[in-house]
C-alpha positions in Angstrom: 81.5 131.2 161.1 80.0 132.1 158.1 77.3 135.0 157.8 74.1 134.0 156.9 73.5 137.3 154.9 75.8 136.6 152.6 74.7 135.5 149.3 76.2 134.2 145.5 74.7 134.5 142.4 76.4 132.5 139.7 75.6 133.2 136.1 75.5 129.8 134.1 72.5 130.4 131.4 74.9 131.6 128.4 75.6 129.6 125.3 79.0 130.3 125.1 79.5 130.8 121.3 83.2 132.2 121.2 84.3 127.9 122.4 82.1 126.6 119.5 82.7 123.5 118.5 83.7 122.4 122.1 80.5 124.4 123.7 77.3 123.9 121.8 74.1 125.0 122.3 72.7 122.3 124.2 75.9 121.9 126.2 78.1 124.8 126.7 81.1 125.9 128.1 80.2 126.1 131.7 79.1 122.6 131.8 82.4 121.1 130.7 85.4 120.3 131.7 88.0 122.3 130.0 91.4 122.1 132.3 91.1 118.3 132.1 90.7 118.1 136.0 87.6 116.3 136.1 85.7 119.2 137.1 83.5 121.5 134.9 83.7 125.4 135.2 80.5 125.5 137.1 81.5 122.8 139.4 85.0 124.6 140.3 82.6 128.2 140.6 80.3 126.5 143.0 83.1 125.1 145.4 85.2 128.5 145.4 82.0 130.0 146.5 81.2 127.8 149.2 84.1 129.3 151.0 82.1 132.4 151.1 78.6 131.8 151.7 76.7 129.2 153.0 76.3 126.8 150.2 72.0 127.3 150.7 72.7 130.9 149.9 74.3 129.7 146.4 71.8 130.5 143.7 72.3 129.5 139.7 70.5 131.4 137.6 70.4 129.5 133.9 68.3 128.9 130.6 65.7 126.9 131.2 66.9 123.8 129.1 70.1 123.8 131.3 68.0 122.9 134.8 69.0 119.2 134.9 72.4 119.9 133.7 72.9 121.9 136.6 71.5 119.6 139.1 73.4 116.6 137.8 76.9 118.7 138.0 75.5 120.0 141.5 73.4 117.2 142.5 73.4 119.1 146.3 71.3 122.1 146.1 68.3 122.5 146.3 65.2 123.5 143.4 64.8 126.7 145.0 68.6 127.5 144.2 68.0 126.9 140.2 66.5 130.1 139.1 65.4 129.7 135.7 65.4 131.8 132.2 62.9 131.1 130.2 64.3 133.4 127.5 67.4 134.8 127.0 68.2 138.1 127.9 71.5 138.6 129.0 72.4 139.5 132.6 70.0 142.5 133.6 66.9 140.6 133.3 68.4 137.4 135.0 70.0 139.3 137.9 66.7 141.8 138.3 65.0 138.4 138.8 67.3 136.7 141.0 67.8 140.0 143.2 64.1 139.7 143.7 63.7 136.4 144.8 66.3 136.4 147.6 65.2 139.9 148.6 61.6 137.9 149.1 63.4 135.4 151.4 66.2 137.7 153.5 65.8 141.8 153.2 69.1 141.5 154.5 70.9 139.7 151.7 74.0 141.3 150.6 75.3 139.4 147.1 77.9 138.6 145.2 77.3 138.2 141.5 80.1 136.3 139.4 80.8 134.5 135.9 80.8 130.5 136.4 83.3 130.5 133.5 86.6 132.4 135.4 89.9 130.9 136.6 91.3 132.1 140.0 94.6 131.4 140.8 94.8 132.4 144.0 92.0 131.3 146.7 92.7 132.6 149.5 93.4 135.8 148.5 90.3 135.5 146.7 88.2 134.5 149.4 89.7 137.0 151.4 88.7 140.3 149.1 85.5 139.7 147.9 84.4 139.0 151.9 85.9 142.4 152.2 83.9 143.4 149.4 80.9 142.0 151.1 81.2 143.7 154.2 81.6 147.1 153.0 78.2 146.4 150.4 76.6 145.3 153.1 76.5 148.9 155.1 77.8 151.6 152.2 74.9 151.5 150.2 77.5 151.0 147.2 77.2 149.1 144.2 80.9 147.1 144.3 82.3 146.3 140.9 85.7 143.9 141.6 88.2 145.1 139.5 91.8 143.1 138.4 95.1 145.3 138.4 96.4 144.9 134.8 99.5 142.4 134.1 99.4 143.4 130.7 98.0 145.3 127.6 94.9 142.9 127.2 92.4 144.2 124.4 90.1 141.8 125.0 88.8 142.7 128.8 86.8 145.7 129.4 88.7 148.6 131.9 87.6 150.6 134.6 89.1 153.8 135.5 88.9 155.4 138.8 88.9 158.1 140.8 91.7 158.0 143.9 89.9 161.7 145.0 87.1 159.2 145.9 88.7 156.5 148.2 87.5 154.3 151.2 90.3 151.5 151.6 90.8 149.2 148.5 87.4 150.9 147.3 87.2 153.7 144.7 84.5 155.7 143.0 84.2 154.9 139.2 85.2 157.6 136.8 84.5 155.8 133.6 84.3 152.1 131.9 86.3 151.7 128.9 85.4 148.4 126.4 87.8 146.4 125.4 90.1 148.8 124.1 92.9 149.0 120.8 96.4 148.0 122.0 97.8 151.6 121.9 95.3 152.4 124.4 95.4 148.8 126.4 99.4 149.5 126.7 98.6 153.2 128.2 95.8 151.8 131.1 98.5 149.2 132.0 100.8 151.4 132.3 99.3 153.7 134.8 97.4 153.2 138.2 94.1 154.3 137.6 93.3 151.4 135.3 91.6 148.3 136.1 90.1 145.4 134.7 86.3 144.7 135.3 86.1 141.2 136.5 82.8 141.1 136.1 82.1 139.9 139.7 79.3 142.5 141.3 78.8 142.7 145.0 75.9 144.9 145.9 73.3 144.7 149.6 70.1 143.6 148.2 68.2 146.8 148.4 70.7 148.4 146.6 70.6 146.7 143.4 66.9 146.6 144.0 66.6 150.6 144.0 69.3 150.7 140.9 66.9 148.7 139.2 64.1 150.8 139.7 65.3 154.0 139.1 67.1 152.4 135.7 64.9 149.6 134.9 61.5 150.9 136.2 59.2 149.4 133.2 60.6 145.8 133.4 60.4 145.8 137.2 56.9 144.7 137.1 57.5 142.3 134.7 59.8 140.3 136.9 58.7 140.7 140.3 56.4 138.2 140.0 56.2 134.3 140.8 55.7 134.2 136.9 58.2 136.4 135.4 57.9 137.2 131.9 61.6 137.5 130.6 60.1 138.0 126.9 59.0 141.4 127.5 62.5 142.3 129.0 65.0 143.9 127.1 68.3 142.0 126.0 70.7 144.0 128.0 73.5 143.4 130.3 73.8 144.4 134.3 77.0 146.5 132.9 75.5 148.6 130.3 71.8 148.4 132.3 73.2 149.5 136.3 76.6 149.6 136.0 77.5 152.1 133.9 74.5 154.5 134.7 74.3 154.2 138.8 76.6 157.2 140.7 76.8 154.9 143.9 79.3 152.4 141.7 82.6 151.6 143.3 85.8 149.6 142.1 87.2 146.9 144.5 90.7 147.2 143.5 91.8 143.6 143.8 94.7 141.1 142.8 94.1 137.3 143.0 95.0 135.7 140.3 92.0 136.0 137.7 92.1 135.1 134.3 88.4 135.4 131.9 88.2 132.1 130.3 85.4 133.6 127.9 87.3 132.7 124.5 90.0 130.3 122.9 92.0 133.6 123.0 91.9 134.1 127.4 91.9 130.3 127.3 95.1 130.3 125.7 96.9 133.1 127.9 95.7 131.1 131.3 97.1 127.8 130.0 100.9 126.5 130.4 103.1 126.7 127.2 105.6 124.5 125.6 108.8 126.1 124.7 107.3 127.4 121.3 104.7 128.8 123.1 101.9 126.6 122.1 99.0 125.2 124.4 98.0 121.5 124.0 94.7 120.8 125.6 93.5 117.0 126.3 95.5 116.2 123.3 98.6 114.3 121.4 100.2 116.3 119.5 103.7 116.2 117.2 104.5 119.7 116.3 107.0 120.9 113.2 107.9 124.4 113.2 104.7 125.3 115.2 104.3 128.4 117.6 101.3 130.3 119.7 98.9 127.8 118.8 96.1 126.4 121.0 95.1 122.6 120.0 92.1 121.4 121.5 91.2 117.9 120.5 89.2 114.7 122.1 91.1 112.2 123.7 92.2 109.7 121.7 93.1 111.5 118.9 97.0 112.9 117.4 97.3 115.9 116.0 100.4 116.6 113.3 101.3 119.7 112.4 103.5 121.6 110.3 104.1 125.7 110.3 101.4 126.7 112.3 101.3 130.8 113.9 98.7 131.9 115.9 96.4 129.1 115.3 93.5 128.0 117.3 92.6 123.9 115.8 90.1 122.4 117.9 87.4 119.4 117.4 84.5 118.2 118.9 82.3 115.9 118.2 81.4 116.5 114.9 83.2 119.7 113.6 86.6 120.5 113.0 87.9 124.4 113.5 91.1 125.5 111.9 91.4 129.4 112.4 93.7 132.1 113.7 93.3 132.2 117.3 93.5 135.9 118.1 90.1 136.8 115.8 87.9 135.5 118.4 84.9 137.8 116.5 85.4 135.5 113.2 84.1 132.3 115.7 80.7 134.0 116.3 80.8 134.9 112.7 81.4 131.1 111.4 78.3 129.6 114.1 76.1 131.8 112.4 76.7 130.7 109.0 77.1 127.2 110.3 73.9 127.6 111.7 71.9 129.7 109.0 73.5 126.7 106.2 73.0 123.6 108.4 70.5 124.2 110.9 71.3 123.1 114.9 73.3 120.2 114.3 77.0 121.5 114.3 75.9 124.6 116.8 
C-alpha cells in the first residue's frame, strides 16, 4: 500500500535548446517521443512515478503555454496537479512554488523532485531507492540529493563528492559539488569512491525545503507564497546553485539503477544502441560509407546517405536541417541564438 505522504514533483517547463531542431520552443523535448516507443519523456516520467506515489500526489510543474500539452499527454490528472510558470526562471522559483502549494494541502508531504527528460534502466531497483530515499527524508530532516555511481569519465554530468566520515546507510553528507568537469579530472572522480553523479532527482520532507528556502531564498518567499505568485520578480536560478549547494543538512543517496541524462544529442547518443561502427540511427533509414560515432536523427520517411562522417550529430525536423559535430553540445545553444536573432521564432 502506498503512503499517502508521499509526493513527486516532475519538472517539465524547460525549452530544451541543446535537441533544437527536434525540440522547439513551442514543443520541446519532454513532450516528444524520442526512443520511438510511442511514448513521450514525460509520459514514461509520469508512469515510473506512479509506482511510487499515488498518482493524485503527481504534480507537473511547466510554462504556462505547455498546460494543454501536458493534459493531452496526461489526460488523467487533475488541474490542481498542473502547476503553472508564468515566467521562466529555472528550478528554484518553480520548486519554491510547488513546495508551497502541497505544503498548503498535506504538512506532511515528503517529495521527490526529478527531471521528466531521464532514462532508467532499471525499475525496480529504481523504485526501490528512491522509496528508501523517501523514508529517510521523511524523519531526518535532510535534504536528499540522489547521486549515480560513475561508469565512466563523463564531462558532461555534474559530480558530487562525499564525505564517508558522515554516513547513515546508502546516505552521506555532501563535501562538495563539482560541475561538469575536464576529462583529466572526470577520469580521477571515476576512478575513486567518493565520486558521484548528481542525478538531479531531490527528495526532501516538505518543511525542510520550506525552511531551506527561507533561510536562502528569504526575499522571494513572499513573492511566491501566494495564490498569485509573481515569478517575474524571482531570480533565474536553479534549486542546485539556490539550496543545494548552500544548505549544511544536504545528503547524497548513493544509488545505482540504471540512469542515463538524456539532456543533449551528446547523453542521447551514449544511452542509445550502436551499430558496429558505433553510430546511433534514430527513427531513421540510413546507408552509411565509412561512417563512425555519429547520431542521425531524421523524420520517418526519409534516407539518409552518408559518406566519411566522425563524431557527427545530423538531425532534421520539420523545417531545419543540423549537420554538426556531436560532442560540442555548447555550439547548439550558440546556433538557436543566431537562428533566432537572424530569423525570428520560426526555426526555434
Amino acid at each position: 500500500m502506498m503512503n499517502n505522504n508521499y509526493y513527486c514533483i516532475i519538472m517539465a517547463g524547460g525549452m530544451g535548446r541543446r535537441f533544437w531542431p527536434y525540440s522547439r520552443k513551442q514543443l520541446p523535448k519532454q513532450f516528444l517521443d524520442f526512443f520511438g516507443t510511442g511514448e513521450t519523456l514525460l509520459r514514461i516520467t509520469f508512469d515510473r512515478c506512479k509506482g511510487l506515489v499515488p498518482s493524485g500526489n503527481i504534480y507537473i510543474t511547466t510554462y504556462i503555454d505547455y498546460k494543454d500539452i501536458v493534459k493531452s499527454i496526461l489526460p488523467e490528472i487533475e488541474d490542481r496537479q498542473i502547476i503553472i510558470e508564468e515566467e521562466r526562471r529555472n528550478t528554484a522559483p518553480a520548486l519554491a512554488y510547488a513546495s508551497y502549494l502541497i505544503q498548503k494541502v498535506n504538512p506532511d508531504a515528503t517529495i521527490v523532485v526529478m527531471p521528466s527528460d531521464q532514462l532508467i534502466l532499471n525499475i525496480d531497483k529504481f523504485r526501490t531507492s528512491i522509496l528508501k530515499g523517501l523514508d529517510f527524508a521523511s524523519s531526518s530532516g535532510k535534504l536528499v540529493n540522489v547521486g549515480i555511481k560513475p561508469t565512466r569519465p563523463e564531462t558532461g554530468y555534474g559530480y558530487i563528492q562525499i564525505d564517508e566520515e558522515e554516513r547513515e546507510g546508502d546516505f552521506c553528507k555532501v563535501k562538495t559539488f563539482i560541475e561538469k568537469p575536464s576529462l583529466e579530472f572526470a577520469k580521477v572522480f571515476v576512478e575513486g569512491n567518493e565520486f558521484y553523479w548528481n542525478s538531479g532527482i531531490f527528495i526532501w520532507h516538505v518543511t525542510t525545503i520550506m525552511n531551506a528556502f527561507h533561510e536562502n531564498m528569504a526575499e522571494v518567499c513572499p513573492r511566491l507564497e501566494c495564490d498569485a505568485p509573481d515569478f517575474s520578480a524571482c531570480p533565474n536560478i536553479s534549486i542546485d546553485y539556490s539550496i543545494m549547494e548552500k544548505a549544511d543538512n544536504v545528503y547524497v543517496q548513493m544509488c545505482d539503477f540504471g540512469w542515463a541524462d538524456v539532456g543533449t544529442w551528446q547523453s542521447l547518443y551514449d544511452a542509445s544502441p550502436k551499430d558496429t561502427n558505433s553510430n546511433v540511427i534514430l527513427n531513421s533509414n540510413s546507408i552509411l560509407y565509412d561512417c563512425s560515432e555519429n547520431i542521425i536523427h531524421m523524420p520517418k520517411g526519409k534516407l539518409v546517405v552518408a559518406e566519411g562522417l566522425q563524431g557527427y550529430l545530423v538531425a532534421e525536423h520539420d523545417n531545419v536541417l543540423l549537420i554538426c559535430k556531436k560532442d560540442d553540445q555548447n555550439s547548439i545553444r550558440k546556433f538557436v541564438n543566431d537562428v533566432e536573432m537572424k530569423f525570428g521564432d520560426e526555426y526555434v
